[in-house]
DODRENZA-78083 format. One record per atom (N, C-alpha, C, O, CB): x, y, z; residue in three letters. Coordinates in steps of 0.05 Angstrom, whole numbers, padded with zeros to 5 digits, always signed. Last residue first. Glycine has a CB too. Layout:
XYZAla/...
END
This chain:
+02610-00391-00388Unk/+02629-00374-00383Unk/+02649-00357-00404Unk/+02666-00341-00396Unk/+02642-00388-00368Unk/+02545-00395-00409Unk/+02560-00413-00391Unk/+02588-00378-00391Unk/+02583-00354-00393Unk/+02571-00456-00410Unk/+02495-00384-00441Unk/+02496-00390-00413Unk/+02510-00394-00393Unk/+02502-00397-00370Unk/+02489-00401-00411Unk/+02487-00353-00498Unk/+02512-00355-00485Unk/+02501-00355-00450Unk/+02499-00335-00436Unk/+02535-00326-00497Unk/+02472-00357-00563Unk/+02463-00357-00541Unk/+02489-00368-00516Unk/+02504-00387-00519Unk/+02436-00374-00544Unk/+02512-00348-00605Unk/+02492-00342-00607Unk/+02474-00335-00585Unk/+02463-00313-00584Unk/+02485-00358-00619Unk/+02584-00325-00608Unk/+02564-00344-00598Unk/+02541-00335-00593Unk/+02540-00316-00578Unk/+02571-00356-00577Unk/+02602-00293-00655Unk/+02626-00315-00632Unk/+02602-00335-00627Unk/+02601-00357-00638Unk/+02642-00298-00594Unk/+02578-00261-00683Unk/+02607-00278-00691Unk/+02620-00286-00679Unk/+02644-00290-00681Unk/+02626-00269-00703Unk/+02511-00286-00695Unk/+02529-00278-00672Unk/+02560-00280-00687Unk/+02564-00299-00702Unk/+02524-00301-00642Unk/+02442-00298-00702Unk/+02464-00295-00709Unk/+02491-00274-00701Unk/+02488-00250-00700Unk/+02457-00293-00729Unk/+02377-00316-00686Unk/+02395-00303-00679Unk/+02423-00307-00691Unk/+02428-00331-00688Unk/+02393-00305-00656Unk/+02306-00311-00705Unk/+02330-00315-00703Unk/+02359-00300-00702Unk/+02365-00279-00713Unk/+02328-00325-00716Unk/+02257-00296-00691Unk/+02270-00295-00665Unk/+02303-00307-00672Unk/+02320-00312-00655Unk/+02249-00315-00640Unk/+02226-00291-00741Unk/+02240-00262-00718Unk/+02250-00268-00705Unk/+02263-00250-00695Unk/+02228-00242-00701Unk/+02255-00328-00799Unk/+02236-00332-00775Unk/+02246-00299-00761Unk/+02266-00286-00768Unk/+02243-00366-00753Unk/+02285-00325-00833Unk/+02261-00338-00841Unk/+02246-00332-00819Unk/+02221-00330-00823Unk/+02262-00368-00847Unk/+02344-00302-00861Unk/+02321-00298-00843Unk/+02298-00307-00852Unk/+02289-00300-00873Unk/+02316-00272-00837Unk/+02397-00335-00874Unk/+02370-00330-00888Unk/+02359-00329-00878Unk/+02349-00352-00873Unk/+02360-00341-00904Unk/+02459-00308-00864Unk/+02437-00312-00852Unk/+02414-00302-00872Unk/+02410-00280-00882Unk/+02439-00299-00827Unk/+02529-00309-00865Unk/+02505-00304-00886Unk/+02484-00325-00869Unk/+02489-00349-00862Unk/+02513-00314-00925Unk/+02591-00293-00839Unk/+02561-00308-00830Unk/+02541-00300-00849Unk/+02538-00276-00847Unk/+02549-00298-00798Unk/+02655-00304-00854Unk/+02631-00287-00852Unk/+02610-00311-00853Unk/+02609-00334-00861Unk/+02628-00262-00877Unk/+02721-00310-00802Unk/+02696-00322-00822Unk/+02666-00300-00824Unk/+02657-00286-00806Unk/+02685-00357-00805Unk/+02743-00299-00759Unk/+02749-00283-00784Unk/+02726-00294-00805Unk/+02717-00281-00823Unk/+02784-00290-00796Unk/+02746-00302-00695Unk/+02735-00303-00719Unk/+02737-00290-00734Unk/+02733-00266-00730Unk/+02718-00305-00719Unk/+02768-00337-00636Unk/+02752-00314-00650Unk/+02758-00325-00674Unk/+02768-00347-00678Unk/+02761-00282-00647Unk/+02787-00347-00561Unk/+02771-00354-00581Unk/+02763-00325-00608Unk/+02755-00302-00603Unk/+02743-00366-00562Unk/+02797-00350-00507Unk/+02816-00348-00525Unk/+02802-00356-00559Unk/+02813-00370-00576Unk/+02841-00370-00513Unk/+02747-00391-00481Unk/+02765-00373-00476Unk/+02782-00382-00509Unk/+02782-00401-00524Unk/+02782-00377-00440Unk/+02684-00419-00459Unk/+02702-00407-00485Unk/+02713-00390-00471Unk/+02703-00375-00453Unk/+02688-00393-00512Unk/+02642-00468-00423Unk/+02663-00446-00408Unk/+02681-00438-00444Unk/+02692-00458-00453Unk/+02692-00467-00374Unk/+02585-00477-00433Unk/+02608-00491-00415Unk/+02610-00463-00410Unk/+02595-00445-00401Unk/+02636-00512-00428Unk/+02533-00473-00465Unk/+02532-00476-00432Unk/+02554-00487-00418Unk/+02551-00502-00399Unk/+02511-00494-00422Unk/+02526-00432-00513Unk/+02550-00443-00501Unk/+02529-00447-00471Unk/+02515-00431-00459Unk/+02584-00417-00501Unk/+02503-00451-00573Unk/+02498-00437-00556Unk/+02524-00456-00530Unk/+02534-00479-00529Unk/+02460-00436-00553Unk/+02531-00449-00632Unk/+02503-00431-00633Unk/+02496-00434-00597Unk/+02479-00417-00591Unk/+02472-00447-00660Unk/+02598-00427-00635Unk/+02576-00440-00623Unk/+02555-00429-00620Unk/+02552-00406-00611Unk/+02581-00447-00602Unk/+02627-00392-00665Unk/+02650-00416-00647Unk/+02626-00430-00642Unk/+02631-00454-00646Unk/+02673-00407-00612Unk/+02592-00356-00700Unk/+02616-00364-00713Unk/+02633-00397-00698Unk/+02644-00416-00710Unk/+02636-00334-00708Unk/+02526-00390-00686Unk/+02551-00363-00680Unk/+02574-00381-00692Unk/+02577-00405-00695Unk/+02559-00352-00638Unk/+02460-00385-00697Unk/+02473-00392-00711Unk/+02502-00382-00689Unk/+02497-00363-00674Unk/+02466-00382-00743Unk/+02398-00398-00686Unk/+02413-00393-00665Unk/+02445-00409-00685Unk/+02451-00433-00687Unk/+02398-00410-00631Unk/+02362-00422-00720Unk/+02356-00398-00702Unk/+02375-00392-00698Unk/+02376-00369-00708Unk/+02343-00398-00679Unk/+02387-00422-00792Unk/+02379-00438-00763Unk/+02378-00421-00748Unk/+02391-00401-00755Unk/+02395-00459-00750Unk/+02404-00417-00842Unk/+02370-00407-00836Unk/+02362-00420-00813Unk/+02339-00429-00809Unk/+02346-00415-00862Unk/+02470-00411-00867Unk/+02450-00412-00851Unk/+02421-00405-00857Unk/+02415-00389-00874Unk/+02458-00399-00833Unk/+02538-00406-00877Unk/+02512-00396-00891Unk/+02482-00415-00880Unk/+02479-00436-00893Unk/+02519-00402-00927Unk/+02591-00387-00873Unk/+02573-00401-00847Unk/+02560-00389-00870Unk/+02567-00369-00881Unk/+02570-00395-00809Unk/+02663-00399-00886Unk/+02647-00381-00883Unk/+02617-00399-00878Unk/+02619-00423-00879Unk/+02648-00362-00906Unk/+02722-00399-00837Unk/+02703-00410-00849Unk/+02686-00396-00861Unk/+02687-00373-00852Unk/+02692-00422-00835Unk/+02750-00390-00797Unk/+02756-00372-00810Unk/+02742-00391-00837Unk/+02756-00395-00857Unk/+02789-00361-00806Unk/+02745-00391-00724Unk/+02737-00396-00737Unk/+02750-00382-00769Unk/+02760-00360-00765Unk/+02715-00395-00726Unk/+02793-00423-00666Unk/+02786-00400-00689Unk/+02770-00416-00712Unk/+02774-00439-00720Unk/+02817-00384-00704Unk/+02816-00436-00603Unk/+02808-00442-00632Unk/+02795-00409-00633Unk/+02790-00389-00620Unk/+02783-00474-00638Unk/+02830-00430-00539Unk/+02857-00428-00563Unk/+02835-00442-00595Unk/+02846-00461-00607Unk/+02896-00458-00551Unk/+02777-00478-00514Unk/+02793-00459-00516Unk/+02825-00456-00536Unk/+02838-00475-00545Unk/+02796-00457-00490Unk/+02717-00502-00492Unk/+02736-00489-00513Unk/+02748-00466-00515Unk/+02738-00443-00516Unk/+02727-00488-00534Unk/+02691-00547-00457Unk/+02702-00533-00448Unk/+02726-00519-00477Unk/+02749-00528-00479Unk/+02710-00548-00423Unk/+02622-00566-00448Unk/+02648-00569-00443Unk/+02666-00543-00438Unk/+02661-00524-00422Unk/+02656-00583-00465Unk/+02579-00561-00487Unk/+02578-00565-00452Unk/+02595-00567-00443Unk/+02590-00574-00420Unk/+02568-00582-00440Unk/+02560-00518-00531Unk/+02583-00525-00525Unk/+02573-00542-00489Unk/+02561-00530-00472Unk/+02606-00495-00527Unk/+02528-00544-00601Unk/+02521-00539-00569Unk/+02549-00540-00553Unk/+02563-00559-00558Unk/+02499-00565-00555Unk/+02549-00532-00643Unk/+02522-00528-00644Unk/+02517-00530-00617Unk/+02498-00516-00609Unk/+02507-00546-00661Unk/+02624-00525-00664Unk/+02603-00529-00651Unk/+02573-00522-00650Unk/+02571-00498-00657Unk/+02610-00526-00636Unk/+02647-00486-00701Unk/+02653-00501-00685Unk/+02637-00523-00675Unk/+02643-00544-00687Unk/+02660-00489-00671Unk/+02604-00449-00717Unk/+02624-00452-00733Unk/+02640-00475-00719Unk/+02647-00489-00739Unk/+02639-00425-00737Unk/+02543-00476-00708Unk/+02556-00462-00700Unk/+02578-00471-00715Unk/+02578-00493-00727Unk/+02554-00461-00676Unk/+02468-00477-00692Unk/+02489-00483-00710Unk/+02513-00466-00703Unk/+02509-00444-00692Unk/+02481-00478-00739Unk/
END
């Protein structure tokens, strides 16, 4: 899950989050719960409230899991 986006494969840039995110998904982040493009110029003012349910979940204020650039 993501403030923006839930998967990026592309390409984001010049945004902002300033939302607030309330969650119980693994892989939450303010712009994207996981990036396999490319984020530039990016951030966040929004708060993240996370209902831990599980250990391996993750919460981020940009991006949760981050493969790409």
């Amino acid at each position: 899950m993501g403030g923006l986006v839930a998967i990026n494969n592309g390409t984001i840039t010049r945004s902002y989050n300033r939302g607030q995110i309330n969650t119980s998904s693994v892989l939450t982040g303010a712009i994207a719960g996981v990036n396999n493009g490319e984020i530039t110029n990016v951030y966040n003012e929004g708060l993240i409230a996370v209902d831990y349910k599980q250990e391996n979940q993750v919460a981020a204020g940009l991006i949760a899991r981050n493969a790409g650039r």
